[in-house]
N, CA, C and O atoms as a GROMACS GRO file, in nm:
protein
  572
    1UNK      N    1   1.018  -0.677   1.179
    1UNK     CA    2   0.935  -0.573   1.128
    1UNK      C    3   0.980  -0.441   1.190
    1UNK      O    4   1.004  -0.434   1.310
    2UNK      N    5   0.987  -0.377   1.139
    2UNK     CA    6   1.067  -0.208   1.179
    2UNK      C    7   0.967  -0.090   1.090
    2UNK      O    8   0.905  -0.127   0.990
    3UNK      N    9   0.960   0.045   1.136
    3UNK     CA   10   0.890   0.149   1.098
    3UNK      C   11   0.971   0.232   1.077
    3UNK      O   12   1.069   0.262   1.145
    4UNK      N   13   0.916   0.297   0.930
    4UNK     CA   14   0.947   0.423   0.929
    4UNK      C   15   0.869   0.524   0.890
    4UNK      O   16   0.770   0.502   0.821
    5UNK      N   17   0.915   0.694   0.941
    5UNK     CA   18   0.805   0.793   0.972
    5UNK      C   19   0.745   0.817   0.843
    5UNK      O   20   0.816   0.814   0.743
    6UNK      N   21   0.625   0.840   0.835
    6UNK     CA   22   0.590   0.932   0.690
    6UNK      C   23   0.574   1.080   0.704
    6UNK      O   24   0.556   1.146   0.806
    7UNK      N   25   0.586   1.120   0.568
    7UNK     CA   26   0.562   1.255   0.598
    7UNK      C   27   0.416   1.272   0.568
    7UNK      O   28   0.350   1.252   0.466
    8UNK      N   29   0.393   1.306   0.661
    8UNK     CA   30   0.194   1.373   0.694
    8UNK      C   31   0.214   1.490   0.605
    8UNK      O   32   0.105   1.512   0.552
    9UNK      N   33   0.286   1.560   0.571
    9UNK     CA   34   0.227   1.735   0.518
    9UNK      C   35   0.234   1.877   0.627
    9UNK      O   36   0.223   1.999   0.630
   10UNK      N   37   0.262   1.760   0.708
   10UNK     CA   38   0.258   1.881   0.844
   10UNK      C   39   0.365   1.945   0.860
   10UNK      O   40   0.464   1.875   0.879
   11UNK      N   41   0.385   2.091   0.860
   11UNK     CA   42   0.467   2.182   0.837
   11UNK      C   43   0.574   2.148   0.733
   11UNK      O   44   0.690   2.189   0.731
   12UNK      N   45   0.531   2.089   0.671
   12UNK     CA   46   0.638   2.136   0.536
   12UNK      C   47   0.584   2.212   0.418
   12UNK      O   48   0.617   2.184   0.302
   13UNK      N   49   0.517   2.288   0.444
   13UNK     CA   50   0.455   2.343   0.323
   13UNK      C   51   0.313   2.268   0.240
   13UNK      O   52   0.267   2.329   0.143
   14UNK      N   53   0.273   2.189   0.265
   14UNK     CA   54   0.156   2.110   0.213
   14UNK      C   55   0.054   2.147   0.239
   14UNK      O   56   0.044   2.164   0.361
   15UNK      N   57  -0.081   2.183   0.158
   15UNK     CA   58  -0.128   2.233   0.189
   15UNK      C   59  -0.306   2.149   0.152
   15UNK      O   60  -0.424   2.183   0.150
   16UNK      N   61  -0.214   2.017   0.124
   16UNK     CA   62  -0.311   1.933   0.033
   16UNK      C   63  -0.320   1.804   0.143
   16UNK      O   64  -0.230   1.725   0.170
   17UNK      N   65  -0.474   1.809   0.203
   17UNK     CA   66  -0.512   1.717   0.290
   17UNK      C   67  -0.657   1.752   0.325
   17UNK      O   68  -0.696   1.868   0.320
   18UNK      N   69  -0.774   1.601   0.377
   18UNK     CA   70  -0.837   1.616   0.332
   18UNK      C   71  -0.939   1.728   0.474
   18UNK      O   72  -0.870   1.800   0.545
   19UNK      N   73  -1.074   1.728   0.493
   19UNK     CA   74  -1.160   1.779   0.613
   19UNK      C   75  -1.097   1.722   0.716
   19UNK      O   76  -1.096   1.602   0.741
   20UNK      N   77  -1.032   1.828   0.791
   20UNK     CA   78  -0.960   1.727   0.933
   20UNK      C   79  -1.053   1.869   1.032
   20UNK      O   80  -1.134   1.958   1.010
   21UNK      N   81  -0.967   1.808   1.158
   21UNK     CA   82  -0.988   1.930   1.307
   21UNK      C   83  -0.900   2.035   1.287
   21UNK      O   84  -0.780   2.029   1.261
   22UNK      N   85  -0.957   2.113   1.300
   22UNK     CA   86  -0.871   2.240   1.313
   22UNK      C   87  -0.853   2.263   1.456
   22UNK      O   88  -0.959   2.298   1.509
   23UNK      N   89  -0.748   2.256   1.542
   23UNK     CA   90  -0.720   2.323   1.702
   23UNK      C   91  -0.756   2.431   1.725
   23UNK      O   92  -0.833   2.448   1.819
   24UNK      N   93  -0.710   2.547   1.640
   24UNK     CA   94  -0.717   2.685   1.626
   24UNK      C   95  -0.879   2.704   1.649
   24UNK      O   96  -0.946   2.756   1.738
   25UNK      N   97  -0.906   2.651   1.548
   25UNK     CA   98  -1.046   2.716   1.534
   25UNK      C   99  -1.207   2.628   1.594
   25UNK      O  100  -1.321   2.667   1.618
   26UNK      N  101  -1.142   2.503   1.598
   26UNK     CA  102  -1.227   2.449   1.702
   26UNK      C  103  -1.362   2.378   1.601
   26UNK      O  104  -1.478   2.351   1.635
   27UNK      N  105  -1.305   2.362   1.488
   27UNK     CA  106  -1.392   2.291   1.356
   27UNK      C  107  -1.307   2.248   1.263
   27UNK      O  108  -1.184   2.244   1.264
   28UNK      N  109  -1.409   2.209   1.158
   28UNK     CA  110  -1.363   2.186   1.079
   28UNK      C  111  -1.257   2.247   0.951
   28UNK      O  112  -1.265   2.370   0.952
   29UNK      N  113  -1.167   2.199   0.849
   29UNK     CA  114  -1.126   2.302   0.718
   29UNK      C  115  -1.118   2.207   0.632
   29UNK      O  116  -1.091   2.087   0.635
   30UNK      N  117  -1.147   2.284   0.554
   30UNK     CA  118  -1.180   2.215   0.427
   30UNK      C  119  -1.017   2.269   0.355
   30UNK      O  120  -1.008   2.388   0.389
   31UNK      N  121  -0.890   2.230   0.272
   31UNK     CA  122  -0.771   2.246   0.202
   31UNK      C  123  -0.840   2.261   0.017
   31UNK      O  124  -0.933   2.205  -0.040
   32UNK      N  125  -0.775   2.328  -0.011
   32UNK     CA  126  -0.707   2.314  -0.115
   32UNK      C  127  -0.716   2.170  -0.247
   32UNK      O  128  -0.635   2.082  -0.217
   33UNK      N  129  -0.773   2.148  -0.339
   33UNK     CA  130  -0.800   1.993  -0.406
   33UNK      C  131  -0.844   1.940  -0.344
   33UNK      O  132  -0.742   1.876  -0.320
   34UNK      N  133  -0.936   1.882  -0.262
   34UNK     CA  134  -1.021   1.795  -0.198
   34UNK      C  135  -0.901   1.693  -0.209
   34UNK      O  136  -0.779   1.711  -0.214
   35UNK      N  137  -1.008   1.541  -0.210
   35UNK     CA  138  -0.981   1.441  -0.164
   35UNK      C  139  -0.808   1.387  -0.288
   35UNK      O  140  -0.698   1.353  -0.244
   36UNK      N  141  -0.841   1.397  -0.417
   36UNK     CA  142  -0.781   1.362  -0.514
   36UNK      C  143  -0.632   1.384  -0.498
   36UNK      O  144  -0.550   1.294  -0.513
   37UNK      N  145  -0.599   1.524  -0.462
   37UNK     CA  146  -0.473   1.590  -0.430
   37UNK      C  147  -0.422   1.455  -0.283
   37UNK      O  148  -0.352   1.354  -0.279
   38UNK      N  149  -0.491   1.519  -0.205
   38UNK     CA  150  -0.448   1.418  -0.087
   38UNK      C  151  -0.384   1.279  -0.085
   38UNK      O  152  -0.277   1.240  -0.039
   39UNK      N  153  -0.515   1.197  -0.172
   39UNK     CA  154  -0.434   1.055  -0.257
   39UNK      C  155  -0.305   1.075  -0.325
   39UNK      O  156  -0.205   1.004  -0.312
   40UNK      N  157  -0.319   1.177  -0.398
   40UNK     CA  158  -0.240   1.148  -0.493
   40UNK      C  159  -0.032   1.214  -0.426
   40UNK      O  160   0.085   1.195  -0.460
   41UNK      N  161  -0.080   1.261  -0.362
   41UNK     CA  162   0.011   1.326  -0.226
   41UNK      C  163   0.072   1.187  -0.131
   41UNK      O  164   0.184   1.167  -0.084
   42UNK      N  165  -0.015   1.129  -0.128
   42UNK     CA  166   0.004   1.013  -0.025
   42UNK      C  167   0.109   0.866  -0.088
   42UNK      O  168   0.196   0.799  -0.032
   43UNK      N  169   0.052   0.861  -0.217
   43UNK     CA  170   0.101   0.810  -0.327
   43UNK      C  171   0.206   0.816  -0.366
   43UNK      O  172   0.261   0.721  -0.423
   44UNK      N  173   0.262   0.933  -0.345
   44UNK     CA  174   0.383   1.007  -0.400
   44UNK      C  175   0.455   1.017  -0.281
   44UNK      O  176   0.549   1.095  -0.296
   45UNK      N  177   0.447   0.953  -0.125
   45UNK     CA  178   0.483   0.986   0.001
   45UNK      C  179   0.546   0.876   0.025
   45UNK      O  180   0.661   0.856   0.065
   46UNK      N  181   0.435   0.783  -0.010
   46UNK     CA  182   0.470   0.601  -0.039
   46UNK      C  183   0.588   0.577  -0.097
   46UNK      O  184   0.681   0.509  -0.056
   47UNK      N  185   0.572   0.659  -0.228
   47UNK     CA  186   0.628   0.574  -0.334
   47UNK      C  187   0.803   0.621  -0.258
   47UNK      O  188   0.882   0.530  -0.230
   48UNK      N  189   0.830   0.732  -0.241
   48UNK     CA  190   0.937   0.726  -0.185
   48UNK      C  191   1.008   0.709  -0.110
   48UNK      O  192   1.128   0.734  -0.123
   49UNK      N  193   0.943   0.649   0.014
   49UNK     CA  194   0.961   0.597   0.095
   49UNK      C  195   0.976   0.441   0.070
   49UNK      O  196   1.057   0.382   0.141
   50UNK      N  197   0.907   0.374  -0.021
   50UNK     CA  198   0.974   0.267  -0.101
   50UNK      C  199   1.077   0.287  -0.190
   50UNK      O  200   1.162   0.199  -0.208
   51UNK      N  201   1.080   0.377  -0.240
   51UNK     CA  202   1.209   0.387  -0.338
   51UNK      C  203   1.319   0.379  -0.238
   51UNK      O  204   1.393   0.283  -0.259
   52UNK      N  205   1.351   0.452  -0.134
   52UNK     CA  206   1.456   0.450   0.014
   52UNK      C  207   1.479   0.267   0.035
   52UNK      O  208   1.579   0.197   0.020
   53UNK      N  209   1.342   0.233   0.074
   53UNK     CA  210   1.403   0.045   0.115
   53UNK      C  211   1.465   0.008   0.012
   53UNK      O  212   1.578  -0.040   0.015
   54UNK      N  213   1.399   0.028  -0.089
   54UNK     CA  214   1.476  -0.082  -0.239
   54UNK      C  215   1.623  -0.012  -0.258
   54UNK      O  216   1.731  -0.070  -0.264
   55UNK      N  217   1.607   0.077  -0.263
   55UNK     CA  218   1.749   0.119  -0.307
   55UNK      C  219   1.830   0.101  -0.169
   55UNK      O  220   1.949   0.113  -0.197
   56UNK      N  221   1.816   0.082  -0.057
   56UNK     CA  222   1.906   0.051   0.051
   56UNK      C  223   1.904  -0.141   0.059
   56UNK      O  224   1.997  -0.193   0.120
   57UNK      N  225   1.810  -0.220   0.004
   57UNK     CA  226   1.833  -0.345  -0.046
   57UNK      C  227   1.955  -0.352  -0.196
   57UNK      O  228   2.060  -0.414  -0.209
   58UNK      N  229   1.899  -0.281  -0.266
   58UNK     CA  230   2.039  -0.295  -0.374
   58UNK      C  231   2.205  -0.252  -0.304
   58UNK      O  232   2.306  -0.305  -0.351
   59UNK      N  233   2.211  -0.169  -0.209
   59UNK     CA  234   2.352  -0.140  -0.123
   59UNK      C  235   2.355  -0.213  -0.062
   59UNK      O  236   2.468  -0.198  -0.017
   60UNK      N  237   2.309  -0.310  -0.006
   60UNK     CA  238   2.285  -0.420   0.071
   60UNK      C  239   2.311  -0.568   0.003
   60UNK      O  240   2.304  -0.681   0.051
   61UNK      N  241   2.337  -0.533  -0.098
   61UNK     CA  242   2.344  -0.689  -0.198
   61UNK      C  243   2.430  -0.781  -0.187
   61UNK      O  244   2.415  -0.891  -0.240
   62UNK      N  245   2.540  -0.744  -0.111
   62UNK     CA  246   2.670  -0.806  -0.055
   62UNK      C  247   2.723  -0.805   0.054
   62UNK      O  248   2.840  -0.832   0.082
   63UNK      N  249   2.602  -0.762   0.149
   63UNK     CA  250   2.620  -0.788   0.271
   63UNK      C  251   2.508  -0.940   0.362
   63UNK      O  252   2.389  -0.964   0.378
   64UNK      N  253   2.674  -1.021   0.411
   64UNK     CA  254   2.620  -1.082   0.466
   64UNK      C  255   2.493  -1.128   0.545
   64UNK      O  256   2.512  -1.104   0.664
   65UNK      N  257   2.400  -1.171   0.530
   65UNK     CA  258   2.281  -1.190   0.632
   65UNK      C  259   2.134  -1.111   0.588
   65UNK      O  260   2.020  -1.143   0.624
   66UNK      N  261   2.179  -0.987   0.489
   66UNK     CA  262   2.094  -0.900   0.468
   66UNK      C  263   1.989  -0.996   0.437
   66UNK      O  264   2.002  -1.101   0.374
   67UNK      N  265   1.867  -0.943   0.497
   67UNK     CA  266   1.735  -0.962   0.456
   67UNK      C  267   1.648  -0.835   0.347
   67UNK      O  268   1.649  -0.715   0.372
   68UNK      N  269   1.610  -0.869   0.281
   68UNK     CA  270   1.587  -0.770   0.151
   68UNK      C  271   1.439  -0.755   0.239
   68UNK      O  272   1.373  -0.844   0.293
   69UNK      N  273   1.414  -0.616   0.233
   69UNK     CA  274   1.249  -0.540   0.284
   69UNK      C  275   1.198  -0.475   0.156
   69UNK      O  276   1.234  -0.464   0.039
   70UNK      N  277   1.110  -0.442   0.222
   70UNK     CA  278   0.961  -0.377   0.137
   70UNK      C  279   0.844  -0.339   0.231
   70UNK      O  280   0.824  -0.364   0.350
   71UNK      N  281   0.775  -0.273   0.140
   71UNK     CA  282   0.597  -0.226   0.235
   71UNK      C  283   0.513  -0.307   0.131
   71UNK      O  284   0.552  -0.336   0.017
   72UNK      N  285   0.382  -0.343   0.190
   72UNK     CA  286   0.291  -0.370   0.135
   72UNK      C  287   0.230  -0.192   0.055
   72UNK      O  288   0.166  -0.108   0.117
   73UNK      N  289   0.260  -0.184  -0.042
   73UNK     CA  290   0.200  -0.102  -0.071
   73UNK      C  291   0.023  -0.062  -0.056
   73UNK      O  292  -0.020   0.015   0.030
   74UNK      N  293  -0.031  -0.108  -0.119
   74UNK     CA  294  -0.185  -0.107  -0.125
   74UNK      C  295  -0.198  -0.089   0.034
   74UNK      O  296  -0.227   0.028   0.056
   75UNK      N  297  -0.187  -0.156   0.141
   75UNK     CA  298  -0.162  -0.186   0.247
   75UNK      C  299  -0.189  -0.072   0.324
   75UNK      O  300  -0.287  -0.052   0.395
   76UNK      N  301  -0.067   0.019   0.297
   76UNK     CA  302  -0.020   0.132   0.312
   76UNK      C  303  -0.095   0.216   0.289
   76UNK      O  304  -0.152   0.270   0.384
   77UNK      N  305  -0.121   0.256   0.163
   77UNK     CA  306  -0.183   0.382   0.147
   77UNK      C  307  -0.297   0.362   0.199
   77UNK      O  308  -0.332   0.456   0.269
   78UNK      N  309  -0.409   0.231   0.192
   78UNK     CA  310  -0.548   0.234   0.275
   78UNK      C  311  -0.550   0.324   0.405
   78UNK      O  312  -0.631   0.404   0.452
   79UNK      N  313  -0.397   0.262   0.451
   79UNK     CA  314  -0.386   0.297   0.641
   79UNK      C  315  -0.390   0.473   0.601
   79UNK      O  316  -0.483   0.548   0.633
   80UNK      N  317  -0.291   0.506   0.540
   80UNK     CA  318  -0.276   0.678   0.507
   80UNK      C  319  -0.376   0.778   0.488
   80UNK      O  320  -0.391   0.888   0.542
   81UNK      N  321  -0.458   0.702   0.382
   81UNK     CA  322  -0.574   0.812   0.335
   81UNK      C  323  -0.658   0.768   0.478
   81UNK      O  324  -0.690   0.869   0.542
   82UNK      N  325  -0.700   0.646   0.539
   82UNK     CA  326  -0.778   0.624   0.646
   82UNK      C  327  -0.736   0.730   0.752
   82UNK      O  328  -0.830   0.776   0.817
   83UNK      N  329  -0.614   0.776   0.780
   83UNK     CA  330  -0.571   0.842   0.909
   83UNK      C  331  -0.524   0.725   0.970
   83UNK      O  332  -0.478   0.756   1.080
   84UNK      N  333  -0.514   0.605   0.949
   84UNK     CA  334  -0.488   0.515   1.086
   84UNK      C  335  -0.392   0.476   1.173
   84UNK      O  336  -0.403   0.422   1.283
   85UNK      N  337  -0.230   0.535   1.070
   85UNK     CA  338  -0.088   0.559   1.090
   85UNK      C  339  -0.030   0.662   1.081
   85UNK      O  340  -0.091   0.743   1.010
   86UNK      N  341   0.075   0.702   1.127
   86UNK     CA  342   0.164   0.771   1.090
   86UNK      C  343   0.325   0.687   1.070
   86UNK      O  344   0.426   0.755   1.053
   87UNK      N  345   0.330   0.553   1.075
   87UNK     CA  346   0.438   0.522   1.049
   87UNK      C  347   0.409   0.388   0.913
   87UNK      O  348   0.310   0.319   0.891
   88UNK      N  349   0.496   0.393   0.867
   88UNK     CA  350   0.503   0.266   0.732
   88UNK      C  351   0.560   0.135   0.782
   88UNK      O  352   0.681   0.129   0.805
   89UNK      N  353   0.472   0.018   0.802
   89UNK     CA  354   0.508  -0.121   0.843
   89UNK      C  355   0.620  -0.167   0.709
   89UNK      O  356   0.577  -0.189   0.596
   90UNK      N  357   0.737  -0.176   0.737
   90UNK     CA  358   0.833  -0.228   0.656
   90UNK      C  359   0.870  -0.410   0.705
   90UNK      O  360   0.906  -0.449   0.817
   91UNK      N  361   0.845  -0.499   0.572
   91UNK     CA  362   0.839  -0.636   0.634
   91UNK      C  363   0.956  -0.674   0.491
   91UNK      O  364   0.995  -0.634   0.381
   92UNK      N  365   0.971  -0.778   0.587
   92UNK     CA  366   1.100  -0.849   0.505
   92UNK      C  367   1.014  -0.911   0.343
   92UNK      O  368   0.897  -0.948   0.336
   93UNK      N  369   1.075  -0.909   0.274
   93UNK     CA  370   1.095  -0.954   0.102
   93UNK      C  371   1.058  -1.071   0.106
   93UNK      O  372   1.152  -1.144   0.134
   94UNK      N  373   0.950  -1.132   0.088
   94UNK     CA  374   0.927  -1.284  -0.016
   94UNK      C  375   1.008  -1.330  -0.078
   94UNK      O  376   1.044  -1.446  -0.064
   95UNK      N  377   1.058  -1.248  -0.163
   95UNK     CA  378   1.052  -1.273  -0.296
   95UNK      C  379   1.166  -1.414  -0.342
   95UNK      O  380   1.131  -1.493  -0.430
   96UNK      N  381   1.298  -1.427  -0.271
   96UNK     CA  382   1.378  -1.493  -0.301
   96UNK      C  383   1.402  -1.578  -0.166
   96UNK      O  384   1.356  -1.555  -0.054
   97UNK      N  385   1.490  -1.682  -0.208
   97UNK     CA  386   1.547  -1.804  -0.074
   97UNK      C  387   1.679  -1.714  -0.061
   97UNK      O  388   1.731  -1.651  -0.154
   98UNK      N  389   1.727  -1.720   0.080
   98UNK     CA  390   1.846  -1.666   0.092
   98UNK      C  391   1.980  -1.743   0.050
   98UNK      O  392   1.999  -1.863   0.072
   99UNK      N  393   2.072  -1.656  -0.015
   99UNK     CA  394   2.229  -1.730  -0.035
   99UNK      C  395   2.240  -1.809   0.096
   99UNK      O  396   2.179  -1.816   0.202
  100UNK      N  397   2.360  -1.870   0.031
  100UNK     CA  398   2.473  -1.922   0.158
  100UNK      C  399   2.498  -1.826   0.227
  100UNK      O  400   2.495  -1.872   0.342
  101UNK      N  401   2.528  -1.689   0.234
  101UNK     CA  402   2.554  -1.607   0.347
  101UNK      C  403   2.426  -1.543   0.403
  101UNK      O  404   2.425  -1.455   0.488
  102UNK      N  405   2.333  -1.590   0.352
  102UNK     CA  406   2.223  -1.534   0.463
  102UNK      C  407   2.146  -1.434   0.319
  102UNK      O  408   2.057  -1.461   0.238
  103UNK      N  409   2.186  -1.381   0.328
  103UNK     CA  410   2.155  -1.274   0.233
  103UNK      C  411   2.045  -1.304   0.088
  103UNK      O  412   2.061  -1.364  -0.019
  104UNK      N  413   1.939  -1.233   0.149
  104UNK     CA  414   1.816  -1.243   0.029
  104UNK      C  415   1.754  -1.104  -0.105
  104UNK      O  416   1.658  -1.057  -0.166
  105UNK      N  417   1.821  -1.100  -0.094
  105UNK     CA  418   1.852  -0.950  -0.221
  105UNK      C  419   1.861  -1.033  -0.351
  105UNK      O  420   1.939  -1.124  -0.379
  106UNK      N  421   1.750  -0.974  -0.430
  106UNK     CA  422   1.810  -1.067  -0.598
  106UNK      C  423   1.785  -0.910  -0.623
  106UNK      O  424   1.704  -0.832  -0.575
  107UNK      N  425   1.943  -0.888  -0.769
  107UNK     CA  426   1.923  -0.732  -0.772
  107UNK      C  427   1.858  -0.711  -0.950
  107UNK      O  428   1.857  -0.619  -1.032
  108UNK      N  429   1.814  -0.844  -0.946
  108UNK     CA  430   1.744  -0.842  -1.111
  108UNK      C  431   1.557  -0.791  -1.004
  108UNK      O  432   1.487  -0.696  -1.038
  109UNK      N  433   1.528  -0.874  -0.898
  109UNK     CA  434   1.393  -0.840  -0.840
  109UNK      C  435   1.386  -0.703  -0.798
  109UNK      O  436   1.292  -0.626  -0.818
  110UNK      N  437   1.521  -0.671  -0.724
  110UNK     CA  438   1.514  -0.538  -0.708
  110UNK      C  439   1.499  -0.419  -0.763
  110UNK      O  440   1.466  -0.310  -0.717
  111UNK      N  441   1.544  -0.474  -0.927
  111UNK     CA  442   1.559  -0.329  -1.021
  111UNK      C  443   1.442  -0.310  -1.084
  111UNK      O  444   1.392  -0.213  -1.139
  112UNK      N  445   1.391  -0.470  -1.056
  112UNK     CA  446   1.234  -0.426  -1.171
  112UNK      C  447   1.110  -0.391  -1.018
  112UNK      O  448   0.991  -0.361  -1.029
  113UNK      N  449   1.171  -0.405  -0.916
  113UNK     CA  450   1.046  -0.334  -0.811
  113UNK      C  451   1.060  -0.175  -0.840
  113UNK      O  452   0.968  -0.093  -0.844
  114UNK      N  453   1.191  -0.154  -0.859
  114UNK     CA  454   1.243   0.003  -0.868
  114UNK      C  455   1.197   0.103  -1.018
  114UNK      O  456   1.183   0.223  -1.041
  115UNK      N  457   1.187   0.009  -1.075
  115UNK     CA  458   1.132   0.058  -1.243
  115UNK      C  459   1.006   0.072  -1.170
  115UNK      O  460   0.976   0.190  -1.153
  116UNK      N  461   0.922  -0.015  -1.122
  116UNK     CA  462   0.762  -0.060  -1.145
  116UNK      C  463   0.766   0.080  -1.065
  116UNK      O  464   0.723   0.172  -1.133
  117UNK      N  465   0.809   0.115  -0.937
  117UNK     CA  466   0.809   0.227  -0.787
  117UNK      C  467   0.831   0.354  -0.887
  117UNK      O  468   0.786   0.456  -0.834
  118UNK      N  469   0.887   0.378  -1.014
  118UNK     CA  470   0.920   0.519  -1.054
  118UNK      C  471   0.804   0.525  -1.138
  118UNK      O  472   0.749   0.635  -1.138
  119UNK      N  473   0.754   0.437  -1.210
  119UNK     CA  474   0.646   0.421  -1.280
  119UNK      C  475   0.539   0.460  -1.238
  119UNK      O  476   0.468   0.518  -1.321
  120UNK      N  477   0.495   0.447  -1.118
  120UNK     CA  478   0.389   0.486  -1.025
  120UNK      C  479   0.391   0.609  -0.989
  120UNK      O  480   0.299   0.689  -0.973
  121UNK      N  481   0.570   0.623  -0.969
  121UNK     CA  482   0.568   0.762  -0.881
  121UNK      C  483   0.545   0.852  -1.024
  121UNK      O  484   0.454   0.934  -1.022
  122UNK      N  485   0.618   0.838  -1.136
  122UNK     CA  486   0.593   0.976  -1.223
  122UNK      C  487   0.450   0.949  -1.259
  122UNK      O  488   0.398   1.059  -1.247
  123UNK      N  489   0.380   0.885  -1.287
  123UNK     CA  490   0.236   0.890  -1.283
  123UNK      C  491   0.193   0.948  -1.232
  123UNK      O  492   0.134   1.039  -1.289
  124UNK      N  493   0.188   0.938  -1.080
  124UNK     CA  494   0.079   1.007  -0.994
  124UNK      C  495   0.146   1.159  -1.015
  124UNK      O  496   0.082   1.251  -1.064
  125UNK      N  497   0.292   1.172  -0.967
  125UNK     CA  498   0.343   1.314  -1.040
  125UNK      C  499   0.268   1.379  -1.122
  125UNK      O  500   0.213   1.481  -1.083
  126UNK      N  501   0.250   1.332  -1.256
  126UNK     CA  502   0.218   1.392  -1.367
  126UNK      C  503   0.030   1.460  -1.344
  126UNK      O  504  -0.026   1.564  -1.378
  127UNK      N  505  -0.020   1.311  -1.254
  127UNK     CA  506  -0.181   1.359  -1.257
  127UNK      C  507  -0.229   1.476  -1.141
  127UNK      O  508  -0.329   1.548  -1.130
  128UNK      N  509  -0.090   1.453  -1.051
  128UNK     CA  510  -0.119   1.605  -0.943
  128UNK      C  511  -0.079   1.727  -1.023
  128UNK      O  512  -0.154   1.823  -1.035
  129UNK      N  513   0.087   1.718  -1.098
  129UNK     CA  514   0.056   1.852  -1.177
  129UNK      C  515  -0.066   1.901  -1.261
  129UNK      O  516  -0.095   2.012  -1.305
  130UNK      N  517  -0.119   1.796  -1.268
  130UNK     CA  518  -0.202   1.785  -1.432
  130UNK      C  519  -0.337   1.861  -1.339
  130UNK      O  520  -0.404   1.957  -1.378
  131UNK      N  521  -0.352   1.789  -1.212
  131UNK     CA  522  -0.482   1.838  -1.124
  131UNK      C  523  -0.422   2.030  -1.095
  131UNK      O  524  -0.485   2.132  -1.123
  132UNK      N  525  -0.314   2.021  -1.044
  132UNK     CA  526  -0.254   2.183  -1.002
  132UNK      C  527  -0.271   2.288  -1.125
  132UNK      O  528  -0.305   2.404  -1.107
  133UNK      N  529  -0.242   2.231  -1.252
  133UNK     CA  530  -0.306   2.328  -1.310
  133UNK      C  531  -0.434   2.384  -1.368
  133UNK      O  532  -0.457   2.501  -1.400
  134UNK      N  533  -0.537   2.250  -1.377
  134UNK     CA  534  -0.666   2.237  -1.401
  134UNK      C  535  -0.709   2.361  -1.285
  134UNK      O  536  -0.766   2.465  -1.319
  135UNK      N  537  -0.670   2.328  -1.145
  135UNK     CA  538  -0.694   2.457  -1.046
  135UNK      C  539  -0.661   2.571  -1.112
  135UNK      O  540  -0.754   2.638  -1.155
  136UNK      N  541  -0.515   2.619  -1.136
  136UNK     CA  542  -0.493   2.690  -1.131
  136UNK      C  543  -0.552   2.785  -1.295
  136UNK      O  544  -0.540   2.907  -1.308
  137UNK      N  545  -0.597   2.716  -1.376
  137UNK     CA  546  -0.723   2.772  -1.466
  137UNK      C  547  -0.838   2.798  -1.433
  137UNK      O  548  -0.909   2.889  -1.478
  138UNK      N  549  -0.866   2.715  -1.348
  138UNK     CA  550  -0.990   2.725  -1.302
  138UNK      C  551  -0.973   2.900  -1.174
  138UNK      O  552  -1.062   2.985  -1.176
  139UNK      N  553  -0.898   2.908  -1.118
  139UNK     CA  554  -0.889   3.025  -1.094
  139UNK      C  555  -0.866   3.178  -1.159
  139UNK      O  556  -0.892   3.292  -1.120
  140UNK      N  557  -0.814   3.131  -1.260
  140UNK     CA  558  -0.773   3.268  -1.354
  140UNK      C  559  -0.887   3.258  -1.428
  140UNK      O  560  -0.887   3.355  -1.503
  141UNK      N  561  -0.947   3.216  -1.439
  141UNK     CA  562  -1.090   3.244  -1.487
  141UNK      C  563  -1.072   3.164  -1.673
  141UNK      O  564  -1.096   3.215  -1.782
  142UNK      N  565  -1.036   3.069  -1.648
  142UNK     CA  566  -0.973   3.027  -1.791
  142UNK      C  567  -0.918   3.059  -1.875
  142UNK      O  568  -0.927   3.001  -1.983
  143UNK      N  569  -0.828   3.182  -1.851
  143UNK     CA  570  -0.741   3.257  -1.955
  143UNK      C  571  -0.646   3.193  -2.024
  143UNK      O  572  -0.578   3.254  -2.106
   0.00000   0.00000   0.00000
């Protein structure tokens, strides 16, 4: 089992997260889209950070010993929106018995985890733009 970092939002420009502590100010702040943005941010944090394992399991398809990984998704995002991590539990692949050389990569399982992972990701894509501009009408006064 091995980790890798997520990106929190923190200093990269994000501005979408939910009532946390403020240091500065010694309370609370309320961001930008409430809770919805945040999910849907987190979602989209996931998903690429799975897209990275799978696609480093498909380069991996002919190497000896490889063990094919993944995240529990669902898993994941609970821990994210909870606050309870900052890193992604990456666990080895079910999915197949390993070759004779060790190696458990099937790249027919892999391509349809990778379809299902873009599927999700342009989804949630589409419903944060879809939320960013609902804001951003809602600010111009519905023009």
């Amino acid at each position: 089992m091995t980790s890798a970092r997520r990106n929190t939002g923190e200093g990269n420009g994000s501005c979408f997260s939910p009532l946390r502590e403020n240091p500065l100010s010694g309370g609370k702040e309320v961001t930008v889209g409430g809770n919805n943005l945040f999910i849907l941010e987190k979602i989209l944090d996931l998903a690429m950070t799975r897209h990275r394992i799978l696609a480093s399991n498909v380069a991996n398809a002919d190497t000896p010993g490889y063990r094919a990984r993944d995240i529990r998704f669902t898993r994941e995002l609970e821990k994210a929106v909870s606050g309870v991590s900052e890193t992604v539990e990456v666990v080895e692949s079910p999915t197949t018995l390993p070759s004779r050389d060790g190696n458990t990569v099937n790249i027919e399982i892999e391509m349809s985890k990778i379809a299902e992972n873009t599927l999700m990701y342009n989804t949630a894509l589409r419903m944060f733009e879809k939320k960013i501009r609902m804001m951003k009408d809602v600010i111009k006064g519905g023009r």
